[in-house]
mmCIF file of the N, C-alpha and C atoms, coordinates in Angstrom:
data_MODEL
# 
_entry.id   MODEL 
# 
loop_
_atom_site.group_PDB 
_atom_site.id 
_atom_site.type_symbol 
_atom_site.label_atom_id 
_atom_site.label_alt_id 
_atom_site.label_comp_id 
_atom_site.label_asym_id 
_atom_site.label_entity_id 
_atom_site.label_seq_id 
_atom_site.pdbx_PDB_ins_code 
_atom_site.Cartn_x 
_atom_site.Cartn_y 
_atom_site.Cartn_z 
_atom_site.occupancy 
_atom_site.B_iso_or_equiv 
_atom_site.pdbx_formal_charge 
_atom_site.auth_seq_id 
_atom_site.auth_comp_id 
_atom_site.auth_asym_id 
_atom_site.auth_atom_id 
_atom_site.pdbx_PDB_model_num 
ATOM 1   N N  . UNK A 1 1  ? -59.814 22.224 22.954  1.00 0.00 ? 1  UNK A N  1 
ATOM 2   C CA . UNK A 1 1  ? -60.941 22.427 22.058  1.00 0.00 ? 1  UNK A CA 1 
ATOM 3   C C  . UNK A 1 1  ? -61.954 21.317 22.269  1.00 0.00 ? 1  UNK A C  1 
ATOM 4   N N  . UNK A 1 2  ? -63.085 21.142 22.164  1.00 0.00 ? 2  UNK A N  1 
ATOM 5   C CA . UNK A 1 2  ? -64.266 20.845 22.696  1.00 0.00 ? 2  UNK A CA 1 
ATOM 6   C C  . UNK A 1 2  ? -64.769 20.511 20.561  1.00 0.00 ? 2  UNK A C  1 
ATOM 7   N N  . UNK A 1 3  ? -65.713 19.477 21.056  1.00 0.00 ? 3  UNK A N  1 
ATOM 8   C CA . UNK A 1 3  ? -65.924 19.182 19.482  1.00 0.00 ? 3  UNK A CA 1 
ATOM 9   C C  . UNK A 1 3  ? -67.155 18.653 19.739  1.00 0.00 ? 3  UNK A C  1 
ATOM 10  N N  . UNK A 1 4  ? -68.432 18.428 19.131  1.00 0.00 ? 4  UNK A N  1 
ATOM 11  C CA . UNK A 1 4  ? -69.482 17.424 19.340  1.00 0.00 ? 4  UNK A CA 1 
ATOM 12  C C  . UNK A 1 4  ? -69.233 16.239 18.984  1.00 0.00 ? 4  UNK A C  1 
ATOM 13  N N  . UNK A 1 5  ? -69.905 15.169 19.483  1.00 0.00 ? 5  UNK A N  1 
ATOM 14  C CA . UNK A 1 5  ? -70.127 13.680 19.721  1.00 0.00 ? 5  UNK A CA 1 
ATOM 15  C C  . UNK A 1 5  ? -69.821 13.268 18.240  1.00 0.00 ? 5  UNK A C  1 
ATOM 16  N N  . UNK A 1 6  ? -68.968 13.395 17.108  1.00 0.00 ? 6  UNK A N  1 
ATOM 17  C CA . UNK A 1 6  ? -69.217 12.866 15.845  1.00 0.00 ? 6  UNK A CA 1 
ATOM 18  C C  . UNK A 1 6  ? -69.353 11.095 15.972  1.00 0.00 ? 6  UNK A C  1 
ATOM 19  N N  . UNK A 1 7  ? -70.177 10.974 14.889  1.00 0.00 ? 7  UNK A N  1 
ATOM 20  C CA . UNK A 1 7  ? -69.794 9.355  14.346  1.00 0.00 ? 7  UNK A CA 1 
ATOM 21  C C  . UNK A 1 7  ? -69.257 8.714  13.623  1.00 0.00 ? 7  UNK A C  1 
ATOM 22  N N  . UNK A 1 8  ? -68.409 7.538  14.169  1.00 0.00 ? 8  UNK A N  1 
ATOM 23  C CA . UNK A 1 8  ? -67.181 6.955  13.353  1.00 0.00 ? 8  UNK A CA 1 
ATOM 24  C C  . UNK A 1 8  ? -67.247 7.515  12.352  1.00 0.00 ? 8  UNK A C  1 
ATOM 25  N N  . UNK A 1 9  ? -68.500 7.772  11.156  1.00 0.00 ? 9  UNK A N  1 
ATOM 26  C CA . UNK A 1 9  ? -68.415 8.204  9.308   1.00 0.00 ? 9  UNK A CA 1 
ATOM 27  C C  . UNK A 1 9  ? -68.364 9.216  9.254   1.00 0.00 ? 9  UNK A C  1 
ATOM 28  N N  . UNK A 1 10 ? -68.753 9.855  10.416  1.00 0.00 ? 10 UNK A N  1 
ATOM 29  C CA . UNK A 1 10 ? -68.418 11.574 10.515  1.00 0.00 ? 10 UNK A CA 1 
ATOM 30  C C  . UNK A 1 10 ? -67.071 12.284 10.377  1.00 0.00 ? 10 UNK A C  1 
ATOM 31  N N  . UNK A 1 11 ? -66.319 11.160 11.816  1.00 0.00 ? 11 UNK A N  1 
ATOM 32  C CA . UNK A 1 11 ? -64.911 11.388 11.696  1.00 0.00 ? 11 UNK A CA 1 
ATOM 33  C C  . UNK A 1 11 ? -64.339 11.429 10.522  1.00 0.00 ? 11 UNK A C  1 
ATOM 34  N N  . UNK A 1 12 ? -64.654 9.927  9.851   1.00 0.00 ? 12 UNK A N  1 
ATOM 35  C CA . UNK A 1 12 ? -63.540 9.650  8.581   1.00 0.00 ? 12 UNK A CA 1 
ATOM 36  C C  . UNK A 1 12 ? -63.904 10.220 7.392   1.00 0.00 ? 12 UNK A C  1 
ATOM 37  N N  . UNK A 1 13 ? -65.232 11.198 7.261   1.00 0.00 ? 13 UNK A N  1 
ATOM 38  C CA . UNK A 1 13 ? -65.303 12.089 6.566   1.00 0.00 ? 13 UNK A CA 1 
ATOM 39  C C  . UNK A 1 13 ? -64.428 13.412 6.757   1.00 0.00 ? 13 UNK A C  1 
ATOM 40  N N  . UNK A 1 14 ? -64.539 13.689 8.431   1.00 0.00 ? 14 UNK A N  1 
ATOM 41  C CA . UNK A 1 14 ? -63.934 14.990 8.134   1.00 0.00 ? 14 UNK A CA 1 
ATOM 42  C C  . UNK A 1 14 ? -61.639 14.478 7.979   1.00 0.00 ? 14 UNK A C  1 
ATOM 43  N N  . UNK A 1 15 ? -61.576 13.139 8.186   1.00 0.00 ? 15 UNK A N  1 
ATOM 44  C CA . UNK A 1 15 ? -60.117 13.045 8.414   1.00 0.00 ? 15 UNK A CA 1 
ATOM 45  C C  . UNK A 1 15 ? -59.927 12.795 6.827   1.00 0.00 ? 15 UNK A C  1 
ATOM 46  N N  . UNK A 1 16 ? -60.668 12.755 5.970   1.00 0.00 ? 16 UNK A N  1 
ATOM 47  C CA . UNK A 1 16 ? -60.373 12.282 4.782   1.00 0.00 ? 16 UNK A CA 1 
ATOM 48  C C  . UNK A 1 16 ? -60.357 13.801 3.783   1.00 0.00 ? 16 UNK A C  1 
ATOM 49  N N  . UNK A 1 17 ? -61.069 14.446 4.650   1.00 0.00 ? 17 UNK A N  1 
ATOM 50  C CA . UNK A 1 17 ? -61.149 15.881 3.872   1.00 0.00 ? 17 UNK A CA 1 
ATOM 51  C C  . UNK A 1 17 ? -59.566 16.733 4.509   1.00 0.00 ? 17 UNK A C  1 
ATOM 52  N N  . UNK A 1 18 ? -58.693 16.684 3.789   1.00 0.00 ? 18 UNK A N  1 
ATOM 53  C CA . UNK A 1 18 ? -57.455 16.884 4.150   1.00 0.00 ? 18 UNK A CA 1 
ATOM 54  C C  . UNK A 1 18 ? -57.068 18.375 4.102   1.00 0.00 ? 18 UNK A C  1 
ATOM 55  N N  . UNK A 1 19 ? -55.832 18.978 4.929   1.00 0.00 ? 19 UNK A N  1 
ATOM 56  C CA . UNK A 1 19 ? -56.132 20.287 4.294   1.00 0.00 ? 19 UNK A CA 1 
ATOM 57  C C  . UNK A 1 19 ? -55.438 20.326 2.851   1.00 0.00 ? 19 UNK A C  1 
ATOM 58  N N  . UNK A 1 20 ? -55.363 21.811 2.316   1.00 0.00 ? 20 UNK A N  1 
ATOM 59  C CA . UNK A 1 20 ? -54.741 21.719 0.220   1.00 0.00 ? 20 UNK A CA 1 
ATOM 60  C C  . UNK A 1 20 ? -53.348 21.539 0.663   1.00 0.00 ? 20 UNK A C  1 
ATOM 61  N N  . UNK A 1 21 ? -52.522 21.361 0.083   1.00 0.00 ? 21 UNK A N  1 
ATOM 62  C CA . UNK A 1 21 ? -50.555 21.796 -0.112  1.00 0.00 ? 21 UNK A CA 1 
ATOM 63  C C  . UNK A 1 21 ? -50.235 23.214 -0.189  1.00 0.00 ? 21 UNK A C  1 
ATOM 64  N N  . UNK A 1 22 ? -51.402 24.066 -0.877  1.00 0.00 ? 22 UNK A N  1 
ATOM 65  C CA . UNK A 1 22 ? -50.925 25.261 -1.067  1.00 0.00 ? 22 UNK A CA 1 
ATOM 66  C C  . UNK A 1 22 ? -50.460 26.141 0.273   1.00 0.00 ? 22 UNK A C  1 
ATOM 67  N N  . UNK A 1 23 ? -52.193 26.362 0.851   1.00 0.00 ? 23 UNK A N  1 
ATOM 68  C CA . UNK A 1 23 ? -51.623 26.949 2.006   1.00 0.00 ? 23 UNK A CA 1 
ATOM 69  C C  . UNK A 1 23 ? -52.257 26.164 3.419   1.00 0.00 ? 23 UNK A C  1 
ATOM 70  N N  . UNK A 1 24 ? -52.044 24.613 3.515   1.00 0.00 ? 24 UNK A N  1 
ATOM 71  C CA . UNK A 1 24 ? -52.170 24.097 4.392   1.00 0.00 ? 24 UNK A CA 1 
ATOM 72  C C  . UNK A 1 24 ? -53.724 24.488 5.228   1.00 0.00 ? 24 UNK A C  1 
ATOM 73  N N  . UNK A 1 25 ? -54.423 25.132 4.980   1.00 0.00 ? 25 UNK A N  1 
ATOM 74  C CA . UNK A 1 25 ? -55.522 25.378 6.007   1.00 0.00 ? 25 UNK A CA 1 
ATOM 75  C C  . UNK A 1 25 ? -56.717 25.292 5.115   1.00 0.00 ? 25 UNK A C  1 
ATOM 76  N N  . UNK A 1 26 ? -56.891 25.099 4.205   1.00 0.00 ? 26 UNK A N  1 
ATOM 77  C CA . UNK A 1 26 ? -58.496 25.034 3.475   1.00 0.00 ? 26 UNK A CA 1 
ATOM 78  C C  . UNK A 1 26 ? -58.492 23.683 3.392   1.00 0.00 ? 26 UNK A C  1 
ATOM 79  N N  . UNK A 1 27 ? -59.821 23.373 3.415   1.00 0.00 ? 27 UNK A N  1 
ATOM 80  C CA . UNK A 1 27 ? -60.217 22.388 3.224   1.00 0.00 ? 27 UNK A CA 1 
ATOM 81  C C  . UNK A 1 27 ? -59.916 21.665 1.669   1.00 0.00 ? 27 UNK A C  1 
ATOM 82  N N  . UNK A 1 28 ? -60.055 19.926 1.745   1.00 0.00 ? 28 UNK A N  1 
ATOM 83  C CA . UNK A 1 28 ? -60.010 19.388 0.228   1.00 0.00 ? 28 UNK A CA 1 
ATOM 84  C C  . UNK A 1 28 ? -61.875 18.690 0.065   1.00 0.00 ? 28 UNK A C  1 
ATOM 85  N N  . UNK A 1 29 ? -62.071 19.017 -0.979  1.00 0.00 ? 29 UNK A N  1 
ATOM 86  C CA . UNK A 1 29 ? -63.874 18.704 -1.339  1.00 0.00 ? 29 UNK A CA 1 
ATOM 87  C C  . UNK A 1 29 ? -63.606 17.049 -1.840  1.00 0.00 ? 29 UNK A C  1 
ATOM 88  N N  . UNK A 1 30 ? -64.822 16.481 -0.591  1.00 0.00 ? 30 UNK A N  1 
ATOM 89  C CA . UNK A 1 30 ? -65.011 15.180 -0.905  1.00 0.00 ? 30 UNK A CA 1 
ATOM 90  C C  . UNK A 1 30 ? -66.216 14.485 -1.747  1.00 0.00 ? 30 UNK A C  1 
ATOM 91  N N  . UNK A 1 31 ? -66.043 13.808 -2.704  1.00 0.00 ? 31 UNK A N  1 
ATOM 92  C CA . UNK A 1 31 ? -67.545 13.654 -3.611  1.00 0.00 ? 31 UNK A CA 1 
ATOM 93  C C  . UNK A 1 31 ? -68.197 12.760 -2.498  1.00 0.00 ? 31 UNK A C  1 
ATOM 94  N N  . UNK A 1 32 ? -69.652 13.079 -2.992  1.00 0.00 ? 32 UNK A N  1 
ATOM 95  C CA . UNK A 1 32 ? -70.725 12.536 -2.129  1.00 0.00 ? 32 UNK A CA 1 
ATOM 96  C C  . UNK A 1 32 ? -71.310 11.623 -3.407  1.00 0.00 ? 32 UNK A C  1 
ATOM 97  N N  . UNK A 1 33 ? -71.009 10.482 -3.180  1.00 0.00 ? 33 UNK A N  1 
ATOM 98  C CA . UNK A 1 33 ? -71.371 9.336  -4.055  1.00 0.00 ? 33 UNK A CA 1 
ATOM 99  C C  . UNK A 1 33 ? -73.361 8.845  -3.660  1.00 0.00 ? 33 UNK A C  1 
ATOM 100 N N  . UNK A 1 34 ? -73.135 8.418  -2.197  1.00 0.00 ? 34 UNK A N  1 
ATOM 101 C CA . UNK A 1 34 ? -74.458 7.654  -1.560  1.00 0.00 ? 34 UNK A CA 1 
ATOM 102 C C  . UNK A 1 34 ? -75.247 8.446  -0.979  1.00 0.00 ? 34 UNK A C  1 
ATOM 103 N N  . UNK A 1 35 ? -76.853 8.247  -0.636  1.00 0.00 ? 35 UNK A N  1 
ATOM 104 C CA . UNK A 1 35 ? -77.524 8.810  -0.022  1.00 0.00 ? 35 UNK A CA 1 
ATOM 105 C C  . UNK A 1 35 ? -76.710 8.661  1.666   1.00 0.00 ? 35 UNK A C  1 
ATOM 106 N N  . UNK A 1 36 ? -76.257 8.197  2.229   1.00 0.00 ? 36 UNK A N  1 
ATOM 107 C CA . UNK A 1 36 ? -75.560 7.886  3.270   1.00 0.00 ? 36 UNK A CA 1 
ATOM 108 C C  . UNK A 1 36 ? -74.623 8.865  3.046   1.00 0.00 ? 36 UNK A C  1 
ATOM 109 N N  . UNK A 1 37 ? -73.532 9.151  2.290   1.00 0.00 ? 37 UNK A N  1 
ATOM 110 C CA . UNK A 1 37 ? -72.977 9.963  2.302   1.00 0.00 ? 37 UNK A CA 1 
ATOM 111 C C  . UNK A 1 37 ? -73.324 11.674 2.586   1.00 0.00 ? 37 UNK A C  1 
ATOM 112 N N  . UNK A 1 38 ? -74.533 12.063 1.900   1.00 0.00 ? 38 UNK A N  1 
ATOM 113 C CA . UNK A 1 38 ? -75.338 13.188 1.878   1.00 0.00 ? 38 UNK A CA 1 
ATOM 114 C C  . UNK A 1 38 ? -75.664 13.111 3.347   1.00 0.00 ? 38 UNK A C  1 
ATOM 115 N N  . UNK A 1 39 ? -76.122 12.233 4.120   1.00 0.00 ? 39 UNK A N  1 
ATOM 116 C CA . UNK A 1 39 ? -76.739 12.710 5.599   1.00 0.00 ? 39 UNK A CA 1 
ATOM 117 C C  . UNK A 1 39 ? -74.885 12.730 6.220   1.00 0.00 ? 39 UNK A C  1 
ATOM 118 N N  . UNK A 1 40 ? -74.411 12.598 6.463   1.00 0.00 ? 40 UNK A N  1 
ATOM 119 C CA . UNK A 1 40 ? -73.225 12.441 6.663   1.00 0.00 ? 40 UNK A CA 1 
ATOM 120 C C  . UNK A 1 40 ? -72.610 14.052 6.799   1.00 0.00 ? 40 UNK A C  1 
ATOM 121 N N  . UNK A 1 41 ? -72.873 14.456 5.197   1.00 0.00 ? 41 UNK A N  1 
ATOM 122 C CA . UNK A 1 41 ? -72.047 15.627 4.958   1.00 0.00 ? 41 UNK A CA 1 
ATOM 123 C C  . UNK A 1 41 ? -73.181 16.961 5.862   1.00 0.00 ? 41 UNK A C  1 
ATOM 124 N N  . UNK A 1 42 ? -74.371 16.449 5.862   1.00 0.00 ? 42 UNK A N  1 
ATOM 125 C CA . UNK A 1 42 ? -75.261 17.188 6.164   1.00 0.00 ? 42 UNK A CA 1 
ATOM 126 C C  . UNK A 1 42 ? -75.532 17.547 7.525   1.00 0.00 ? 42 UNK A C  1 
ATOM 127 N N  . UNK A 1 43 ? -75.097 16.649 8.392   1.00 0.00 ? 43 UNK A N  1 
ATOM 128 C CA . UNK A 1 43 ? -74.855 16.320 10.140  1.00 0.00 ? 43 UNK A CA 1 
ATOM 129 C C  . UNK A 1 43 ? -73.761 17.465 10.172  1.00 0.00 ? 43 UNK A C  1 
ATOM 130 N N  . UNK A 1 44 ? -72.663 17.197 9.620   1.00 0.00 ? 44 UNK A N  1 
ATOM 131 C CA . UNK A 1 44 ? -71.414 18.160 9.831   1.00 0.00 ? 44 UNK A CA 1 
ATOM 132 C C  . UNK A 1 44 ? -71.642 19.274 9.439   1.00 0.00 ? 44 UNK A C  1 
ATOM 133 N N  . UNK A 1 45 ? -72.241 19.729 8.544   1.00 0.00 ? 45 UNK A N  1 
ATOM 134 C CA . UNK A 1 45 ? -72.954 21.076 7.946   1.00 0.00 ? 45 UNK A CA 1 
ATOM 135 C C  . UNK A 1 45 ? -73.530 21.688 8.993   1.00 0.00 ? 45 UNK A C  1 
ATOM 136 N N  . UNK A 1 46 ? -74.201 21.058 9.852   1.00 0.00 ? 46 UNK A N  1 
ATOM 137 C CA . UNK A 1 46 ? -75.669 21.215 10.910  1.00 0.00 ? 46 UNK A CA 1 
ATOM 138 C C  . UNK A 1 46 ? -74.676 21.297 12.039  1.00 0.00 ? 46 UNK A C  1 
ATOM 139 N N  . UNK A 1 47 ? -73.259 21.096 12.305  1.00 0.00 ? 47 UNK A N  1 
ATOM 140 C CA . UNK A 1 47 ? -72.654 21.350 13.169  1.00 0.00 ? 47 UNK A CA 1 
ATOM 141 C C  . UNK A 1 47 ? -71.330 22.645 12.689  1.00 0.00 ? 47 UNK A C  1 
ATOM 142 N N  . UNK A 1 48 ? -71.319 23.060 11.361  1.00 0.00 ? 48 UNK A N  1 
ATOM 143 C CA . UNK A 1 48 ? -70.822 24.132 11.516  1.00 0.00 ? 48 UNK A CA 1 
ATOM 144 C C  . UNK A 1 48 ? -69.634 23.597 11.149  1.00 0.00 ? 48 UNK A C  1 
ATOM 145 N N  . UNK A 1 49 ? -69.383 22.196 10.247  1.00 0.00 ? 49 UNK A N  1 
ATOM 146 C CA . UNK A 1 49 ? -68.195 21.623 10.238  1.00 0.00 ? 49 UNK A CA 1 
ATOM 147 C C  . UNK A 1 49 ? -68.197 21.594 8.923   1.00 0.00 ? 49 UNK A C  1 
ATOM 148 N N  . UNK A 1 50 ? -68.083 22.510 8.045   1.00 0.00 ? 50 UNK A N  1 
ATOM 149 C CA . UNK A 1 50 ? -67.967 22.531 6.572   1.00 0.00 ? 50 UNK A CA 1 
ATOM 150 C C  . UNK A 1 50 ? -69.598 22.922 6.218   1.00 0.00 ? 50 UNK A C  1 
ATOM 151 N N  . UNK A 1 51 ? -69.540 22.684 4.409   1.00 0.00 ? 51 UNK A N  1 
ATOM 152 C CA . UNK A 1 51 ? -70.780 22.847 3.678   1.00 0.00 ? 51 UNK A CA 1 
ATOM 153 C C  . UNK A 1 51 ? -70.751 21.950 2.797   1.00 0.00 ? 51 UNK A C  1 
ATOM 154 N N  . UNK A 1 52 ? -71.678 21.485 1.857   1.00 0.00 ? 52 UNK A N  1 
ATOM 155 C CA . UNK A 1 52 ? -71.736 20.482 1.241   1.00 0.00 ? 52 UNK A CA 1 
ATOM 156 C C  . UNK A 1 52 ? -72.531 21.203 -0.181  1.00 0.00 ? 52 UNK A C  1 
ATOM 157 N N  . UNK A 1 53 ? -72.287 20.385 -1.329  1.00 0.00 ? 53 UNK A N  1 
ATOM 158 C CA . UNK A 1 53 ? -73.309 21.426 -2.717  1.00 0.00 ? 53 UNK A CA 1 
ATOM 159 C C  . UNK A 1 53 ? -73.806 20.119 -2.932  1.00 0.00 ? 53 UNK A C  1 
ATOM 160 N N  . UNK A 1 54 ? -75.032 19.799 -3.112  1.00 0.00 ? 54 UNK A N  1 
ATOM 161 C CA . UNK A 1 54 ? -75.859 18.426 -3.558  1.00 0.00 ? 54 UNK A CA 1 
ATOM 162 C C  . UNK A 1 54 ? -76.116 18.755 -4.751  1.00 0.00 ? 54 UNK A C  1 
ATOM 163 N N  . UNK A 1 55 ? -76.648 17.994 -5.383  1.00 0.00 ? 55 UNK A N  1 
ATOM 164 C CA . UNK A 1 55 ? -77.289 17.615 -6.921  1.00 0.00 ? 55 UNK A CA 1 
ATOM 165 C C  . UNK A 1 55 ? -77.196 18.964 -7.569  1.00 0.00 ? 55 UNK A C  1 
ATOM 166 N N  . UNK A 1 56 ? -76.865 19.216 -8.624  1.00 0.00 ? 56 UNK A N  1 
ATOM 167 C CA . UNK A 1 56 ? -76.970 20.600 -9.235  1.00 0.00 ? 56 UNK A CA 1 
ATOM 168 C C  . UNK A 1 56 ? -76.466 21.798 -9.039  1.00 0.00 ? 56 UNK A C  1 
ATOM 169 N N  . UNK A 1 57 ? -75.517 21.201 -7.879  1.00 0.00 ? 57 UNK A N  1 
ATOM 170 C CA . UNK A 1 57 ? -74.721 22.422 -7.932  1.00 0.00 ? 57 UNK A CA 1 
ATOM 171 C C  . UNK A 1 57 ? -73.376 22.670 -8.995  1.00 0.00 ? 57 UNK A C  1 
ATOM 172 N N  . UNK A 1 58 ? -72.635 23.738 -9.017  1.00 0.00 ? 58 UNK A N  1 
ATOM 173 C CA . UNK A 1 58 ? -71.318 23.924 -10.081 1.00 0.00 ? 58 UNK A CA 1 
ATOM 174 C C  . UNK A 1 58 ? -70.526 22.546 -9.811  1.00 0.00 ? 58 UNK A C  1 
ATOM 175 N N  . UNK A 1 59 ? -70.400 21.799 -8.575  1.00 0.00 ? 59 UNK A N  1 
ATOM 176 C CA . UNK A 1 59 ? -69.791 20.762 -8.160  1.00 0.00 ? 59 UNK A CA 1 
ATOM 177 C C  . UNK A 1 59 ? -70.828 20.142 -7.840  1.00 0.00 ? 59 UNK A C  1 
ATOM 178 N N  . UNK A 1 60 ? -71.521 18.909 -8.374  1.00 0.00 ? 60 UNK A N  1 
ATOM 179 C CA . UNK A 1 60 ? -72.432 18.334 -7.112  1.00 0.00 ? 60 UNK A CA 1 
ATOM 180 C C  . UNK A 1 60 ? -71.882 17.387 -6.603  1.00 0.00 ? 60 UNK A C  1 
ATOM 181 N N  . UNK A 1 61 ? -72.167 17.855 -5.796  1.00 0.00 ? 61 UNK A N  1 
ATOM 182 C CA . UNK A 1 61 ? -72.173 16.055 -4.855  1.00 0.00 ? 61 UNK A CA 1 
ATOM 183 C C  . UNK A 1 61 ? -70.725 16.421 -4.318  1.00 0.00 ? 61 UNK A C  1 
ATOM 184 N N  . UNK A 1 62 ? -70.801 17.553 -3.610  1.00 0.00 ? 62 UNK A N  1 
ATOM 185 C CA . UNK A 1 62 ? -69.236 17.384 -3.119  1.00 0.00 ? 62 UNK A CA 1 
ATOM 186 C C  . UNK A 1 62 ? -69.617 18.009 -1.626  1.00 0.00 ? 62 UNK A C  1 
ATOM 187 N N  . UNK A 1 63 ? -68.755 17.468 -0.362  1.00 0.00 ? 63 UNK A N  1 
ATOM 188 C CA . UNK A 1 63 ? -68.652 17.865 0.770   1.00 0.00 ? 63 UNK A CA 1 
ATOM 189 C C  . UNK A 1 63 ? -67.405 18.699 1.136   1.00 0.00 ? 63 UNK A C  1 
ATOM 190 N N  . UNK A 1 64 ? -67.123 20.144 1.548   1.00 0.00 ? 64 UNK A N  1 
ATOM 191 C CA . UNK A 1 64 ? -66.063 20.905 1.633   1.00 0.00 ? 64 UNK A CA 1 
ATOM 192 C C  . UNK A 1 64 ? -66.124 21.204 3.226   1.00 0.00 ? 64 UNK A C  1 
ATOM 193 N N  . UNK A 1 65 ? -64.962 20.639 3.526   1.00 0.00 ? 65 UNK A N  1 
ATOM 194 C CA . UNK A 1 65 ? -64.273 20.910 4.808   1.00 0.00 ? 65 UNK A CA 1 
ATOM 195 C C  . UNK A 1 65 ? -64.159 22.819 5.199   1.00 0.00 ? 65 UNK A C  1 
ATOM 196 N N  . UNK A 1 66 ? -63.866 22.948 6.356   1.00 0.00 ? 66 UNK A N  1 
ATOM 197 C CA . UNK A 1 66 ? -63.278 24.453 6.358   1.00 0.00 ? 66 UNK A CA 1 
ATOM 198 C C  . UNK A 1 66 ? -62.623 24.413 7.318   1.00 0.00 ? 66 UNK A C  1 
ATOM 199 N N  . UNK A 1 67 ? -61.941 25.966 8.067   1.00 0.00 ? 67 UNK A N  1 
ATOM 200 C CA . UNK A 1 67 ? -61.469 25.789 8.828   1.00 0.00 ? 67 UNK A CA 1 
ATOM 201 C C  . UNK A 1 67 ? -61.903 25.312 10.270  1.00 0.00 ? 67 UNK A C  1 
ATOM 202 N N  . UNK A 1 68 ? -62.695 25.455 10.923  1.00 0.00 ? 68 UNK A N  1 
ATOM 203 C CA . UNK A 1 68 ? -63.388 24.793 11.873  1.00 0.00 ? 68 UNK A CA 1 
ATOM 204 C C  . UNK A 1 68 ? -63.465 23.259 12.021  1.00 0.00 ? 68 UNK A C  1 
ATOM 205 N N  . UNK A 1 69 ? -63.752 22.845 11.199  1.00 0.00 ? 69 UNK A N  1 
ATOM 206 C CA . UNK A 1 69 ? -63.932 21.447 10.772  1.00 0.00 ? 69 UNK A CA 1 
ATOM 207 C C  . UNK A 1 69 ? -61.982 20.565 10.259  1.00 0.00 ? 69 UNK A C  1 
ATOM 208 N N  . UNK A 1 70 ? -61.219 21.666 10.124  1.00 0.00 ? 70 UNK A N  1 
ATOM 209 C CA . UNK A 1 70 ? -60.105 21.106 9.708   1.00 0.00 ? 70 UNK A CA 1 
ATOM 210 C C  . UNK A 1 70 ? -59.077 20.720 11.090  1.00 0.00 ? 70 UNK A C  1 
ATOM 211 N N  . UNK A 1 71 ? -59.993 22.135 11.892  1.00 0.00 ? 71 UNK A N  1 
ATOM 212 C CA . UNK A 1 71 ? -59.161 22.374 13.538  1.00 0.00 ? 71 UNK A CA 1 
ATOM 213 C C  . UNK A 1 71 ? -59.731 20.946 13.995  1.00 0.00 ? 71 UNK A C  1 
ATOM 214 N N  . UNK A 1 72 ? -61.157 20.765 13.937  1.00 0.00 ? 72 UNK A N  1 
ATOM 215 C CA . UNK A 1 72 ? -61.643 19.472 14.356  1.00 0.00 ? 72 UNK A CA 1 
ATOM 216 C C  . UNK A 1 72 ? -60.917 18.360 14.358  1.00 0.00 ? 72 UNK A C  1 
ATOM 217 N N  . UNK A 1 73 ? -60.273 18.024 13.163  1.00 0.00 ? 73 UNK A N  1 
ATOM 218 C CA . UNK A 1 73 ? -60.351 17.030 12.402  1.00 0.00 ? 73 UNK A CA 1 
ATOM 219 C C  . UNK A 1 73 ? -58.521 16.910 12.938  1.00 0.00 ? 73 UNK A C  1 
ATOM 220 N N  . UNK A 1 74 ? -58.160 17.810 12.988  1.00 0.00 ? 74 UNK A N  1 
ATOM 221 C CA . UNK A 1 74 ? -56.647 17.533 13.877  1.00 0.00 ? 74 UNK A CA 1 
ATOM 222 C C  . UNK A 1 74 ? -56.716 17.072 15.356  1.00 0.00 ? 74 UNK A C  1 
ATOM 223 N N  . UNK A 1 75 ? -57.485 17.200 15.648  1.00 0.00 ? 75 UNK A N  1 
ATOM 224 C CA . UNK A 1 75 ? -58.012 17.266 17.297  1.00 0.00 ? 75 UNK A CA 1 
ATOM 225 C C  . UNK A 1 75 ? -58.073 15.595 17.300  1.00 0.00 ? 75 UNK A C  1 
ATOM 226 N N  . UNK A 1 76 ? -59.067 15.341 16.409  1.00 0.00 ? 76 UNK A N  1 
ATOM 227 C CA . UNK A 1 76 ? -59.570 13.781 16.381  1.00 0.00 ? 76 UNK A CA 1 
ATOM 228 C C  . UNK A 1 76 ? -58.214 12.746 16.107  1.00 0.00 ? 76 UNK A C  1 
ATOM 229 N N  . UNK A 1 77 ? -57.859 13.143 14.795  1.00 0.00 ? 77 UNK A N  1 
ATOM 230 C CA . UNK A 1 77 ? -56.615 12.567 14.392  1.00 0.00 ? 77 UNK A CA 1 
ATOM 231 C C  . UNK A 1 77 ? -55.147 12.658 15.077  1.00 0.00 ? 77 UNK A C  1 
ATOM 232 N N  . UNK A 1 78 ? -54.908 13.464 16.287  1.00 0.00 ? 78 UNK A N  1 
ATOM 233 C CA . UNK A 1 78 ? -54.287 13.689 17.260  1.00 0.00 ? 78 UNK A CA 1 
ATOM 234 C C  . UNK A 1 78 ? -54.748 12.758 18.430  1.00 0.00 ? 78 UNK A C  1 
ATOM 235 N N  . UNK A 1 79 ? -56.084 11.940 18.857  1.00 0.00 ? 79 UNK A N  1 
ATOM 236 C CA . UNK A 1 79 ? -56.007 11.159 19.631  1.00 0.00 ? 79 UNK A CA 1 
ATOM 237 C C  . UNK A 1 79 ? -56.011 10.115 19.271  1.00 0.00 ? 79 UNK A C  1 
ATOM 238 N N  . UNK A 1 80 ? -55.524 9.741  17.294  1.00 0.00 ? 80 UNK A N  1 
ATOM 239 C CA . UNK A 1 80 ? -55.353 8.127  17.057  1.00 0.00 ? 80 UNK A CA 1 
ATOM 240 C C  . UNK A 1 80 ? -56.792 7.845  16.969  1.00 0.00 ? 80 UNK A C  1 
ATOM 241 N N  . UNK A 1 81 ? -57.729 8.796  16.418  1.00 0.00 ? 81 UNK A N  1 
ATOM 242 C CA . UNK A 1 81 ? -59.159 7.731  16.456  1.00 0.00 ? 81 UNK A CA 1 
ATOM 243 C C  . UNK A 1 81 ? -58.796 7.748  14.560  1.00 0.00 ? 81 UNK A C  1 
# 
């Protein structure tokens, strides 16, 4: 599998977004505290690596992994970065 160029905060965004216990493959929603955080969640969005709900949404401020982004995120965490 083939992944784009992420950056270090990219990675440890998507390695921190874990999959659930239930059924192992959905994503877990990470709060978006900083404006740094928001471009962050928003890069990975722009790559098809989750979605993010900003200010006003039912959740704000949260970044949600999916499956694409979870396959990613094993890939990365499989070479120890």
């Amino acid at each position: 599998m083939t992944w784009p160029n992420l950056t270090p905060r990219q990675q440890a965004m998507l390695i921190d977004s874990e999959p659930d216990d239930v059924t192992g493959t959905e994503g877990v929603g990470i709060e978006l505290r900083t404006g740094a955080d928001y471009a962050v969640a928003k890069a990975l969005e722009r790559w098809n690596l989750g979605h993010r709900q900003g200010p006003g949404g039912f959740l704000p401020g949260m970044y949600w992994n999916d499956a694409t982004g979870l396959a990613v995120r094993a890939a990365i965490h499989g070479k120890g970065s």
